[in-house]
C-alpha positions in Angstrom: -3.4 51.9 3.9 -0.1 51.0 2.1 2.2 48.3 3.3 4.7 49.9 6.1 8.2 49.1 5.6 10.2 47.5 8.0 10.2 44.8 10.5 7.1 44.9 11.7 5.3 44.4 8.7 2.8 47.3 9.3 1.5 49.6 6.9 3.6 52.4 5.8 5.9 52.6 8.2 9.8 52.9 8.7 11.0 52.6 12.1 14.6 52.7 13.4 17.0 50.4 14.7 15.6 47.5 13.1 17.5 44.4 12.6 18.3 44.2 9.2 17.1 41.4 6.9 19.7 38.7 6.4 19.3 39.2 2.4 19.6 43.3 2.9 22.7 43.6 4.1 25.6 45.5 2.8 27.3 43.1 -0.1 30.4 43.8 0.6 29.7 42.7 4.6 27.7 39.9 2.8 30.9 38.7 0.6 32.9 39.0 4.2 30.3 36.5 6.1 30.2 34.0 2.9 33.6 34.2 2.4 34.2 30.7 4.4 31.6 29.2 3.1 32.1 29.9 -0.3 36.2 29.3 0.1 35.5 26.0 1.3 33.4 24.6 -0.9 35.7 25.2 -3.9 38.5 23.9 -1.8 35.9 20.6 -1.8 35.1 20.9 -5.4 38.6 20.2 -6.2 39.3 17.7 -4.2 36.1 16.2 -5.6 34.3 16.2 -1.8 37.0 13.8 -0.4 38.4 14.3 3.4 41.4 15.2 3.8 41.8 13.0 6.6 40.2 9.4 7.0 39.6 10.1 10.6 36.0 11.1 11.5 37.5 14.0 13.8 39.9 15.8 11.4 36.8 15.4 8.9 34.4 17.3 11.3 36.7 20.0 12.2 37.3 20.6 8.4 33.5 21.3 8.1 32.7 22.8 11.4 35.3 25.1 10.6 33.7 26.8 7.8 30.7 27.6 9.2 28.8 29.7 11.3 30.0 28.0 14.5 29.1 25.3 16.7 26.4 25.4 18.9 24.2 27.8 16.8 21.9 25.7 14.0 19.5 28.7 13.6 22.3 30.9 11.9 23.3 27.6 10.2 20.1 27.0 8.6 19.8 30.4 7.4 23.2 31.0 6.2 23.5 27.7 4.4 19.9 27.5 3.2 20.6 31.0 1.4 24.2 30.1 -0.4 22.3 27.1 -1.6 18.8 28.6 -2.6 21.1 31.1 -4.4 23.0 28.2 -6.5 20.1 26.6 -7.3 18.7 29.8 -9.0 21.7 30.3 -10.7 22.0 27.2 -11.9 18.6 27.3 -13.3 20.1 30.8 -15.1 22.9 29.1 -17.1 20.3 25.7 -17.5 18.3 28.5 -19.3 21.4 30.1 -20.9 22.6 25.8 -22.1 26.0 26.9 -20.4 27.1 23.5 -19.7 30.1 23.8 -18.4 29.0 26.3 -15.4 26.1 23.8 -14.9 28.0 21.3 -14.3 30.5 23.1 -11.7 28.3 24.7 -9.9 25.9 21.6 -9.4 29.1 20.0 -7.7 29.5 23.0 -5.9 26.3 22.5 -4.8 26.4 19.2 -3.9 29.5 20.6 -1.3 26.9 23.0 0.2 24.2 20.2 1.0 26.5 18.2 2.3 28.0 20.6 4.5 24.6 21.5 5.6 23.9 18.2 6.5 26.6 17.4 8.4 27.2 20.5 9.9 23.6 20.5 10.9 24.2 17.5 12.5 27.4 17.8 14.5 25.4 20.7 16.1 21.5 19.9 16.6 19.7 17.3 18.6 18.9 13.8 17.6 17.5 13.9 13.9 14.0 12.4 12.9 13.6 8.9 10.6 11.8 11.9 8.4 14.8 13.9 8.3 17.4 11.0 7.9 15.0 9.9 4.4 14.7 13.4 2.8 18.3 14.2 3.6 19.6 10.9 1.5 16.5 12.1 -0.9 18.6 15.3 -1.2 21.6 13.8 -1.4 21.0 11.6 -4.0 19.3 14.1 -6.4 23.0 15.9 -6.3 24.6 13.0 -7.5 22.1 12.1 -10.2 22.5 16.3 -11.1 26.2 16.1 -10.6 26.2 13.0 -12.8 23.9 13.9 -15.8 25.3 17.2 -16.0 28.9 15.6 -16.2 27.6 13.3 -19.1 26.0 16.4 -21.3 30.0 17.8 -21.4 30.3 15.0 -23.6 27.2 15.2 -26.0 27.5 17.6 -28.9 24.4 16.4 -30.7 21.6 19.5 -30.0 18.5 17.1 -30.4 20.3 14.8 -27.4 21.2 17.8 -25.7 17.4 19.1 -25.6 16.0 15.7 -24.4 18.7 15.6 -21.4 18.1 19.3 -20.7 14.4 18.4 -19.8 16.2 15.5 -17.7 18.5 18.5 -16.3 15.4 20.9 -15.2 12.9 18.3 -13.7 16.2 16.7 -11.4 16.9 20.0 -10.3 12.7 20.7 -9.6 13.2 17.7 -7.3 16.3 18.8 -5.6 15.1 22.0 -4.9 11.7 20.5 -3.5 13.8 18.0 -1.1 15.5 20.9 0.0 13.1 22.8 0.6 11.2 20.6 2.9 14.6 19.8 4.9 15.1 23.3 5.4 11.6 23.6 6.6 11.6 20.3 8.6 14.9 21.5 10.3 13.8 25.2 11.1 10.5 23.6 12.4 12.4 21.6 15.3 14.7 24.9 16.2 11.1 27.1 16.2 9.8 24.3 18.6 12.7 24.2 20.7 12.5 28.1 20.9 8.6 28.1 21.5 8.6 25.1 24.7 12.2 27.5 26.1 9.6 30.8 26.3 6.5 28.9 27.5 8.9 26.3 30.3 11.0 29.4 31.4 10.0 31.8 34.3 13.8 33.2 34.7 13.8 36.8 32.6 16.8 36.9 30.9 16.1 33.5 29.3 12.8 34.6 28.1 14.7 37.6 27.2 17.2 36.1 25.0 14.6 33.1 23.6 12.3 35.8 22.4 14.7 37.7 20.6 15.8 34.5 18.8 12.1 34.2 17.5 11.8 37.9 16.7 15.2 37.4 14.2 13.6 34.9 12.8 10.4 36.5 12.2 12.7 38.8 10.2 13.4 36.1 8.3 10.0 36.4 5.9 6.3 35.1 5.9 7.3 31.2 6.0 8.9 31.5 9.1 6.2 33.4 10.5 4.0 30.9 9.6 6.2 28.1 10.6 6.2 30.0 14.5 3.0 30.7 14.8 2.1 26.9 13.5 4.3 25.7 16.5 2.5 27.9 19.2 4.5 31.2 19.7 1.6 33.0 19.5 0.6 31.8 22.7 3.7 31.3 24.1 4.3 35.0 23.7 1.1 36.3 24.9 1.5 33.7 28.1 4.7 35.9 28.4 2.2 39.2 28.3 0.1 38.1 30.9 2.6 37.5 33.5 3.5 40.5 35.5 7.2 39.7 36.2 7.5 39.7 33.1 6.3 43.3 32.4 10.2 44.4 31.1 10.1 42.5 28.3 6.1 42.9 27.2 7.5 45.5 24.2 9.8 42.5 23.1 7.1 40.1 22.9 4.6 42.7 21.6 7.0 43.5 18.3 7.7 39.9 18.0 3.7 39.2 17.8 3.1 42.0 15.6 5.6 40.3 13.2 4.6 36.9 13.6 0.8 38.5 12.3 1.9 40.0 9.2 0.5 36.1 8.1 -2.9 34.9 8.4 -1.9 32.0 10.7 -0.5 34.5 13.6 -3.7 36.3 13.5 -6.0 32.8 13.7 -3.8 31.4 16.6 -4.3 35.3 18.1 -7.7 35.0 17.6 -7.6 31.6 19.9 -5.6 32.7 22.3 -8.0 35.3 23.6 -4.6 37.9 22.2 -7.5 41.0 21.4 -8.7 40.9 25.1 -5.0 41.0 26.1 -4.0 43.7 23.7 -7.1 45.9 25.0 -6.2 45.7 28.7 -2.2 46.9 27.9 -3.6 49.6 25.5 -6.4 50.8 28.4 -3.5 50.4 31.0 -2.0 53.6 32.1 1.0 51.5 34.6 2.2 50.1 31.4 4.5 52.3 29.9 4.5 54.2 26.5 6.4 52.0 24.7 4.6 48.5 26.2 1.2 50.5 24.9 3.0 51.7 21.5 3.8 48.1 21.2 0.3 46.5 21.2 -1.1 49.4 19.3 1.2 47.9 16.7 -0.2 44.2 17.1 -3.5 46.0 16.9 -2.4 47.8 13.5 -1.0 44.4 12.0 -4.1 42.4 13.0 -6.7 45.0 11.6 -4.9 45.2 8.2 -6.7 45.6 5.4 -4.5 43.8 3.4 -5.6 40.6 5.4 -8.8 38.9 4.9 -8.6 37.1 7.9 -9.2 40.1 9.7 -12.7 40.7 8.7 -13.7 38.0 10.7 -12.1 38.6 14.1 -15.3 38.8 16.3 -13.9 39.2 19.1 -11.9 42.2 18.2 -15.6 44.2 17.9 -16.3 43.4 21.8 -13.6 45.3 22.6 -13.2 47.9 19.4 -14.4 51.0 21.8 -11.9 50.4 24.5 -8.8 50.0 22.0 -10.0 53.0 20.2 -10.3 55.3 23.4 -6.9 54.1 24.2 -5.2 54.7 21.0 -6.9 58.3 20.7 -5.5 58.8 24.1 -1.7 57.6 22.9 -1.9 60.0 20.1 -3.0 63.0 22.0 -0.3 61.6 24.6 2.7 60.8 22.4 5.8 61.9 23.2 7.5 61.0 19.6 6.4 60.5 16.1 7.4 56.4 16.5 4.5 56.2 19.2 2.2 58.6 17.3 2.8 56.7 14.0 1.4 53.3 15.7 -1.3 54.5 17.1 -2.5 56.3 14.2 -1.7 53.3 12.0 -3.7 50.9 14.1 -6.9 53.9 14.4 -6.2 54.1 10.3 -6.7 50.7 9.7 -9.9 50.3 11.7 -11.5 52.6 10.1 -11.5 50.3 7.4 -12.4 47.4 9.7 -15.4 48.7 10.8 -17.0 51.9 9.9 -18.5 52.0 13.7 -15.2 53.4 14.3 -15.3 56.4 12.2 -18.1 57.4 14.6 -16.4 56.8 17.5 -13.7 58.6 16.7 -16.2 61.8 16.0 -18.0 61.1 19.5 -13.8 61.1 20.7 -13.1 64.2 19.0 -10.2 62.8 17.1 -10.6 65.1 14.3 -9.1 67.8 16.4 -6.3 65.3 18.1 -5.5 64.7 14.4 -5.2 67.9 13.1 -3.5 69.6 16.6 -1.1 67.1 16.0 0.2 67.6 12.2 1.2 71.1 14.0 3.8 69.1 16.2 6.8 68.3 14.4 7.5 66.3 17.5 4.5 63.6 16.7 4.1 64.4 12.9 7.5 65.0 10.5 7.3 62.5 8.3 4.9 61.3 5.1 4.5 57.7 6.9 3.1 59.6 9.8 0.6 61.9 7.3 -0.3 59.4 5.3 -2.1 57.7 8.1 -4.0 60.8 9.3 -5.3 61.7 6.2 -6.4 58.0 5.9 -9.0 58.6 9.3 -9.9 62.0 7.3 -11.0 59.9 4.2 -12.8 57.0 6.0 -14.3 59.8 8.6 -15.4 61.8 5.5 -18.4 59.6 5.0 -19.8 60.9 7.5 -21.8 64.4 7.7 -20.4 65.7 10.9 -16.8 64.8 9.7 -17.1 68.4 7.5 -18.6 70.5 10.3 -15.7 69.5 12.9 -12.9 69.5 10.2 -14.2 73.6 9.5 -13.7 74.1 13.3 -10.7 72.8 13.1 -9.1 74.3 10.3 -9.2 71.4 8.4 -9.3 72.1 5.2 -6.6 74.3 5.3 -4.2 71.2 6.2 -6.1 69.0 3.8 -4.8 72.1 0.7 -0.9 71.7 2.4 -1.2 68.1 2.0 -1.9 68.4 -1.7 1.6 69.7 -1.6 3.4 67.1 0.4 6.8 66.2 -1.7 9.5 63.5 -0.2 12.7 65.1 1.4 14.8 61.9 0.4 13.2 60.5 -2.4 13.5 57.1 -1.8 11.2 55.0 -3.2 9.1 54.4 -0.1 8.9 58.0 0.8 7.9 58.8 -2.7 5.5 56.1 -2.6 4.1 57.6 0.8 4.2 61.0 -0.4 1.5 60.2 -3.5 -0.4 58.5 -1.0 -0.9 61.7 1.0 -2.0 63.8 -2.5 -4.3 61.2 -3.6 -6.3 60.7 -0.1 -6.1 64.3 0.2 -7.9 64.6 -3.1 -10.4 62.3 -2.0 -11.4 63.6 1.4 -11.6 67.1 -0.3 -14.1 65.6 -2.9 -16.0 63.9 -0.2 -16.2 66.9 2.4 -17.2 69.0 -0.2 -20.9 67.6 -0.3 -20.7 70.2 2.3 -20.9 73.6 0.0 -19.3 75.4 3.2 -16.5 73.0 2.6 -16.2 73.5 -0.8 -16.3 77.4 -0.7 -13.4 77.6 2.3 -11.2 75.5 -0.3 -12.6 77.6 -2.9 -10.5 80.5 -0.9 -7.9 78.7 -0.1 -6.8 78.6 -3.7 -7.2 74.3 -3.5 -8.8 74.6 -7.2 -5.5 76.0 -8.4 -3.4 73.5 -6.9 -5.9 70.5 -8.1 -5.5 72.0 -10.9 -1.7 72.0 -11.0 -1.2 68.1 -10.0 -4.0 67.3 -12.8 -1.7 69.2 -15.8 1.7 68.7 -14.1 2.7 65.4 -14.0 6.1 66.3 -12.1 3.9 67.8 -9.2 2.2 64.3 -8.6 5.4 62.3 -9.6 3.5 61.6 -12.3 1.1 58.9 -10.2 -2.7 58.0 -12.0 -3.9 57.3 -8.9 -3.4 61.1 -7.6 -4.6 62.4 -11.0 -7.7 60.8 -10.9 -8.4 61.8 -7.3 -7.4 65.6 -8.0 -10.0 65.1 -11.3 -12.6 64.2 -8.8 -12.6 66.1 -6.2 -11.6 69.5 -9.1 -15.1 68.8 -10.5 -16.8 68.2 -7.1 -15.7 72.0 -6.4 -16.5 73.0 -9.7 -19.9 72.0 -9.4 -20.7 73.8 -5.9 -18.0 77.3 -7.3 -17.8 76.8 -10.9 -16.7 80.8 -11.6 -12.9 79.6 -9.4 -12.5 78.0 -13.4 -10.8 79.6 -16.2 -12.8 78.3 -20.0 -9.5 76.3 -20.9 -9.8 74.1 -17.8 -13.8 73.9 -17.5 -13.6 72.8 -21.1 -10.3 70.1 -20.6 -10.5 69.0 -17.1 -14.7 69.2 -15.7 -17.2 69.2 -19.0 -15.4 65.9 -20.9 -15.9 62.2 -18.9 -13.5 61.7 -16.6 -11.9 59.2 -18.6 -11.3 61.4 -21.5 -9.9 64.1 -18.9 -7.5 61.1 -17.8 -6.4 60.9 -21.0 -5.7 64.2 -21.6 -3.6 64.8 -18.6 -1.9 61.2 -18.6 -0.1 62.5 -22.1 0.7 65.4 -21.5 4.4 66.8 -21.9 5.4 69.5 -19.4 6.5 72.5 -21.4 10.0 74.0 -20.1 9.7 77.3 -22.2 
């Protein structure tokens, strides 16, 4: 399974109408939001960070006015914790660069930002922490000394001076970035627990309503904040949320919020705690929820059971209750009505197959082989590469087994297996192409597994699947030129060539099955497509 793109932090897949990552957003709407910011710190570079008023008011409304707006830290933090993580890496650039005089501006520039952030932070949060109030003068007092050094190497022309104060330069600007940093953390911390007792305090809906999707925006955020929420308990405040019945209109909110918050491996340990399997199982087994509430968990289940997470291996309870989720999620796919519901249900069945090959046999005993391949026919449930990519991934893990081939012959298996061989990306975006090779190369490999069977291996004998194995092993255009897909086709070529080796022509036995596999890698990884 390959990391799925998007919000939830699932593998493979793109969902719409996700809120879009602060840092993704259209530069030009970017420049538009940062334009105050940005305007009034030069306005405060010039006047060398003096008010323009001595009163404390006229003072606060100059810096209130430039951000995000009172009342609101969260987009505070965020907004000014990016302009300034942004100067510090350039300032780093031109350090790198010896550009002394942009150093120097832009480390008084900076020293505007973090002192807007401070004080705007202030004006607008709750009483700060003796921990706060010592790494904010921390902070503060590393721009000066950077502000101040920087100033003096203006005036130095000697190079060997120039080198010893550069050092100086980097490790004061290590420092500042490190007090920063854990401002920025210690401040987002209080407005996570602030969030977190709000949810878990609250029994009035549309405060629940509005608190989670505060923590689900910042969950969007990246991992740190993930980790900084499910630290602070939102992984049980959001499955207390889950378990309450009055709540039942906002389960989906809660559900995607958790399945973000697990994309780290603290979410899934405070899960684990919280008893959140047992909860997941009895919304996925739970025919009164509705489809999306049951799509929902079957994404927490996907997240949780990622392979990409070691953690996972060791969630104990998730085997207690590993035939009931799997019954349930067969039942959503077979059930879907759209390809966003079929896509996280076959996502979370794709990943535990790799969890636990128990699974694999369930699935056989559930006759999810012919839910599978009844539903690639259904543009409805199955139209995009995402959404292949994680059927073909049950066919491979399910390929171990012996009764995988017999049941993938009834079905007409193979016969999808050879189209997805041929599965190319509409867009050809990078993700889609990504997911696109993904499909060819497990393709490959469930062909070369199922075809221990020789029945196998003679119905893709007729169904021409040499030829196009052998295609995407001398084409490199046809597999978008991916290793990983040649040396899948090369494998599962000679697998076929050893049960129907007359399907060959000499010049192919000779270059692409009698050689190692190695020196048929090399062959094909060089070769130059010929356009005459």
């Amino acid at each position: 399974m390959m990391a799925l793109p998007g919000g939830r932090h699932l593998d493979s897949i793109t969902l719409p109408g996700q809120r879009l990552h602060l840092m993704q957003v259209d530069s030009v709407q970017r420049w538009m939001e940062d334009l105050k910011l940005m305007t009034e710190c030069e306005c405060m570079c010039i006047l060398q960070a003096k008010p323009i008023s001595l009163e404390e008011d006229a003072q606060s409304d100059l810096i209130l006015a430039g951000g995000p707006g009172p009342g609101d830290p969260l987009q505070l933090l965020l907004k000014r914790g990016w302009v300034i993580s942004t100067e510090l890496r350039r300032i780093g650039q031109k350090l790198a660069q010896d550009r002394w005089a942009r150093v120097h501006s832009m480390s008084v520039r900076l020293t505007c930002h973090a002192r807007s952030m401070v004080s705007e932070y202030s004006a607008v949060s709750r009483s700060s922490s003796q921990e706060m109030g010592q790494i904010e003068k921390l902070l503060m007092e590393k721009c000066s000394e950077l502000s101040a050094v920087t100033e003096r190497c203006l005036q130095v022309e000697n190079e060997h001076v120039l080198k010893s104060m550069k050092a100086c330069v980097s490790e004061t600007l290590s420092m500042l970035g490190q007090h920063f940093g854990q401002l920025l953390e210690l401040a987002l911390t209080r407005e996570v627990q602030a969030l977190v007792r709000k949810i878990d305090a609250s029994d009035n809906i549309y405060t629940t309503e509005s608190t989670t999707g505060n923590l689900f925006s910042l969950t969007q955020e990246g991992a740190p904040l993930c980790r900084i929420i499910a630290k602070e308990g939102g992984v049980m405040a959001l499955f207390k949320v889950c378990r309450q019945d009055s709540f039942r209109c906002l389960y989906p909110q809660a559900l995607r919020t958790l399945a973000s918050i697990c994309c780290v491996e603290e979410g899934v340990h405070q899960l684990e705690k919280v008893d959140g399997v047992l909860c997941l199982a009895n919304i996925l087994t739970d025919d009164s929820h509705s489809e999306a509430t049951r799509a929902e968990a079957a994404a927490v289940v996907a997240q949780v059971t990622s392979p990409h997470l070691p953690v996972t291996q060791h969630l104990s309870s998730f085997l207690e209750s590993m035939e009931e989720i799997v019954t349930a999620l067969v039942k959503l796919c077979q059930e879907a009505s759209s390809g966003e519901v079929f896509l996280l249900a076959s996502a979370a069945l794709a990943n535990i197959t790799f969890f636990d090959t128990m699974a694999c046999e369930m699935l056989l005993q559930l006759n999810a082989i012919r839910v599978l391949l009844e539903a690639c026919s259904d543009k409805q449930r199955v139209d995009t590469p995402y959404t292949r990519d994680q059927i073909v991934t049950i066919l491979a893990n399910m390929s171990v087994l012996e009764q995988c081939a017999t049941d993938i012959i009834q079905e007409n298996g193979v016969q999808l297996i050879m189209g997805m061989l041929s599965e190319k990306p509409r867009s050809g975006t990078p993700a889609e192409v990504a997911a696109c090779e993904r499909v060819q190369q497990k393709a490959a490999v469930t062909l070369a597994r199922l075809s221990r069977d020789p029945d196998v291996a003679r119905e893709a004998v007729r169904l021409s699947c040499m030829s196009r194995l052998i295609e995407l092993c001398r084409s490199p255009s046809e597999r978008n030129s991916s290793d990983a897909v040649l040396v899948a086709c090369l494998a599962a070529l000679r697998r076929l060539a050893g049960v129907c080796p007359e399907g060959l022509q000499d010049s192919d036995f000779q270059q692409l099955v009698q050689p190692r596999l190695v020196d048929s890698f090399l062959l094909c990884s060089n070769m130059e497509e010929s356009f005459v």
